[in-house]
SEMAR-347616 format. One record per residue (C-alpha): residue number from 1; residue in one letter; x negated, y, z negated. Coordinates in Angstrom, 3 decimals, m for minus. Layout:
<atom NUM; 'A'; <X; Y; Z>>,
...
***
This chain:
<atom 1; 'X'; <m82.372; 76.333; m48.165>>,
<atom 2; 'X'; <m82.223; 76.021; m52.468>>,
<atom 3; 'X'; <m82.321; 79.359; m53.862>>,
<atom 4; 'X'; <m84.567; 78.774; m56.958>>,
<atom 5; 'X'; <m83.113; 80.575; m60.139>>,
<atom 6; 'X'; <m84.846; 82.711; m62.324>>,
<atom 7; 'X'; <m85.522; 81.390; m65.922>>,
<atom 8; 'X'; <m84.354; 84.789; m67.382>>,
<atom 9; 'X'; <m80.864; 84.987; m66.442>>,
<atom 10; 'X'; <m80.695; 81.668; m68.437>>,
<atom 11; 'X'; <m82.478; 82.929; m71.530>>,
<atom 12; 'X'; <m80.236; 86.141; m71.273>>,
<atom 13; 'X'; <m77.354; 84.139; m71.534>>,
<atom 14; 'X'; <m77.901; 81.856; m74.006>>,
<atom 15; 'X'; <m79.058; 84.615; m76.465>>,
<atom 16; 'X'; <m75.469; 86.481; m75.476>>,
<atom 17; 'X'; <m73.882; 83.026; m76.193>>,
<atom 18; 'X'; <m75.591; 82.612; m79.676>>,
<atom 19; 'X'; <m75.016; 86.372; m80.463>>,
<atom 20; 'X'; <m71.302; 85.491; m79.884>>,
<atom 21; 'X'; <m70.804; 82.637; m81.628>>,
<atom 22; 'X'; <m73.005; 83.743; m84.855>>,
<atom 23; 'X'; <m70.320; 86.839; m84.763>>,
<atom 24; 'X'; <m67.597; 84.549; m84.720>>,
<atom 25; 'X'; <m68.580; 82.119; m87.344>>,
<atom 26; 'X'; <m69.576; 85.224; m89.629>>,
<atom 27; 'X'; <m65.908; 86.625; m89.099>>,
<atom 28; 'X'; <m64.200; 83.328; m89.969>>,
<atom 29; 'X'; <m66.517; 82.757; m93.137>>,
<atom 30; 'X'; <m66.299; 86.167; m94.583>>,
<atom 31; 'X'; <m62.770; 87.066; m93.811>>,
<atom 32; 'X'; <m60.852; 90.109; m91.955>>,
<atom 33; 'X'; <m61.851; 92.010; m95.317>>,
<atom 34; 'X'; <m58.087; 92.734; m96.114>>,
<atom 35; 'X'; <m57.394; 90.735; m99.854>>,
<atom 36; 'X'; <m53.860; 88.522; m99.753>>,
<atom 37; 'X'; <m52.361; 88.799; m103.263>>,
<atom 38; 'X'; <m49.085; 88.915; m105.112>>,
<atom 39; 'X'; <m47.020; 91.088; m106.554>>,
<atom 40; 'X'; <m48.368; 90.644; m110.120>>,
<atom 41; 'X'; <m52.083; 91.505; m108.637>>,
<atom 42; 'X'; <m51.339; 94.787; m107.422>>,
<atom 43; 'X'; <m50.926; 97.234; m110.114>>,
<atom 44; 'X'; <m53.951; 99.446; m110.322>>,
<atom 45; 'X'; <m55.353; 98.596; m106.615>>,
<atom 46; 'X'; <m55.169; 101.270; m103.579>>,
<atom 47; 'X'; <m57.178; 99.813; m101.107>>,
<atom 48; 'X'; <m54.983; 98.293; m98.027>>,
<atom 49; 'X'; <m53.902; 94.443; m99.185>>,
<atom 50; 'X'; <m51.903; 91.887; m97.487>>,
<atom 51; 'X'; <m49.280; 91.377; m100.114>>,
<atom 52; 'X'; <m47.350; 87.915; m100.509>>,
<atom 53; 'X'; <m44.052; 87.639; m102.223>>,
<atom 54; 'X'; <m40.255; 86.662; m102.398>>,
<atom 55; 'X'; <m37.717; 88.969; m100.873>>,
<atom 56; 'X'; <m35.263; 90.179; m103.711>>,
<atom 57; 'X'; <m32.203; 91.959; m103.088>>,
<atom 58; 'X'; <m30.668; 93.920; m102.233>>,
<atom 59; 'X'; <m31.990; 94.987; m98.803>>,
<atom 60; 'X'; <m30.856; 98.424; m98.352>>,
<atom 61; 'X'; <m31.976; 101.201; m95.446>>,
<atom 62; 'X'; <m33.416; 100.591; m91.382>>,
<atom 63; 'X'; <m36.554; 99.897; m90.766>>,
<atom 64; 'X'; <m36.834; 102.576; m87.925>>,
<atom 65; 'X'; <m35.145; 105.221; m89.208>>,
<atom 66; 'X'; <m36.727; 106.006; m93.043>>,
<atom 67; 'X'; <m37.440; 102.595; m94.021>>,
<atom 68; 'X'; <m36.219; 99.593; m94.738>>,
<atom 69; 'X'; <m35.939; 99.248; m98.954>>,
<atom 70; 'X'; <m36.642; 95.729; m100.763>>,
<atom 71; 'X'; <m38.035; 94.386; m103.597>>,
<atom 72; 'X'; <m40.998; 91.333; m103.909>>,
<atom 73; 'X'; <m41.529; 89.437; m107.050>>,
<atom 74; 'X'; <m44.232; 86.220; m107.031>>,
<atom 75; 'X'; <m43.681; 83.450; m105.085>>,
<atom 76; 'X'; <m44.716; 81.437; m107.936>>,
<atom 77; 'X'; <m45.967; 81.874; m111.592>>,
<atom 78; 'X'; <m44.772; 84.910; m113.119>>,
<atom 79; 'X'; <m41.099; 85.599; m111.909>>,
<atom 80; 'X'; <m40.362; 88.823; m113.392>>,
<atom 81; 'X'; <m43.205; 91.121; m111.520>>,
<atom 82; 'X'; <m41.437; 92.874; m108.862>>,
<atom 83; 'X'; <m42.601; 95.675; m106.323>>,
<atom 84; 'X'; <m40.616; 98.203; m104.667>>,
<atom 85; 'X'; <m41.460; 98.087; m100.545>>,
<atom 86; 'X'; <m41.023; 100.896; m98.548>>,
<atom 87; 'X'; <m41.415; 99.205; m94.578>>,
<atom 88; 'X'; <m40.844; 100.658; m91.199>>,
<atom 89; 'X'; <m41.118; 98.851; m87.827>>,
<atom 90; 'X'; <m40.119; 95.586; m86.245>>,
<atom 91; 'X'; <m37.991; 93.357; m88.411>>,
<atom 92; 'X'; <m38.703; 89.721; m88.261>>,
<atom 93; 'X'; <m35.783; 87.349; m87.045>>,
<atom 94; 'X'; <m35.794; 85.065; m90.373>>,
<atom 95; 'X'; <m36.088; 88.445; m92.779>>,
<atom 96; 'X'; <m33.749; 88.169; m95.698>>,
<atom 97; 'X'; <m33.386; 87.726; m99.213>>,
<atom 98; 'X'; <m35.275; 84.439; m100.824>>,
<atom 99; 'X'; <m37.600; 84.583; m98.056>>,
<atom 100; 'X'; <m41.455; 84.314; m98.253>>,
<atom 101; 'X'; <m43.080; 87.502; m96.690>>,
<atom 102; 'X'; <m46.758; 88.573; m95.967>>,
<atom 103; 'X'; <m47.107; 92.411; m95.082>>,
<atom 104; 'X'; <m50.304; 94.782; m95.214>>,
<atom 105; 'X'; <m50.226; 98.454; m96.529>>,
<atom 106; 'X'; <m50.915; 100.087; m99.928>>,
<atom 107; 'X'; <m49.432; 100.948; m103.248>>,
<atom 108; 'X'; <m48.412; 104.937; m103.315>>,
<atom 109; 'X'; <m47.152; 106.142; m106.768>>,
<atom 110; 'X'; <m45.299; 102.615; m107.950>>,
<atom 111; 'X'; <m44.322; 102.010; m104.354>>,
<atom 112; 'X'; <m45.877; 99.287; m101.970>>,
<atom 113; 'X'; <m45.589; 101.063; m98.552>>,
<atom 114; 'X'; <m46.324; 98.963; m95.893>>,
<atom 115; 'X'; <m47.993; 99.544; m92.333>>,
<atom 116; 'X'; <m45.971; 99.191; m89.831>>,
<atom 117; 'X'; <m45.238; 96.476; m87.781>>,
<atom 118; 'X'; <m47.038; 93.856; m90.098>>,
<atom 119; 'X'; <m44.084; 92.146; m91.797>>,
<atom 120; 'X'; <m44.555; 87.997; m91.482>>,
<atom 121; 'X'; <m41.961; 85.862; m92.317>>,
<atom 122; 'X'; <m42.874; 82.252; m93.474>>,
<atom 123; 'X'; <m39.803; 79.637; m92.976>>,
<atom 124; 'X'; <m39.588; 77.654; m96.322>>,
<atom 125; 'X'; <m38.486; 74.216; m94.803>>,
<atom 126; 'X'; <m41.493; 74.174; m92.304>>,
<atom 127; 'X'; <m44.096; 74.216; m95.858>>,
<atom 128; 'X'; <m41.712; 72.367; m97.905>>,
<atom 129; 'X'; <m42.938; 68.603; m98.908>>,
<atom 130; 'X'; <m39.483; 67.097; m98.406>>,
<atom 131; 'X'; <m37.912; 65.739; m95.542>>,
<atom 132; 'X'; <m34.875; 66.859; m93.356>>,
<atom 133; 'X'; <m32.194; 64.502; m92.861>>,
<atom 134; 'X'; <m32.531; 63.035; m89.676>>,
***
């Protein structure tokens, strides 16, 4: 015996469907709301920013026990813009100095101290345009 189905279960989830993927597609066009600048951008700013810079030495303290202490100047452009960071939590295997980082936090009296946790280390030679030796 064919069990007819109702016509509204279907309608109900379709509209779910759409609702989900207009949320999505809003999300990826608009952004996680959290601006990705350098070290040069920030002076003046408070709000929480994803910052983007160039490890400089030296690399002093622990990141889980008071913080680990470094400096970030711009990747490129203007070389002589540096930041104090203040960062505390999981260290990245490929963190050191002349790395590219990303981390999130805020800028507290001169001082960009970072949320925890949200350190990203980029590895130049995977974004570099020349070839390894094979």
């Amino acid at each position: 015996m064919a069990r007819k189905g109702s016509p509204a279960r279907l309608v109900i989830a379709l509209s779910i469907a759409a609702v989900l993927a207009v949320f999505l597609l809003y999300t990826s066009i608009a952004g996680g709301g959290t601006p990705s600048i350098s070290p040069s951008e920030l002076a003046g700013r408070s709000e929480v920013v994803s910052l983007a810079g160039l490890v400089v030495g030296p690399v002093t303290g622990d990141a889980h026990d008071g913080g680990l202490h470094f400096k970030l100047k711009d990747i490129e452009g203007d070389a002589t813009a540096t930041i104090p960071v203040v960062y505390t939590g999981s260290v990245p295997d490929l963190f050191r100095v002349d790395r590219h980082v990303v981390i999130d936090g805020r800028l507290e009296s001169g001082v960009f101290v970072a949320t925890p946790g949200t350190m990203i280390t980029k590895c130049p030679s995977k974004y570099s345009d020349i070839e390894p030796p094979a």
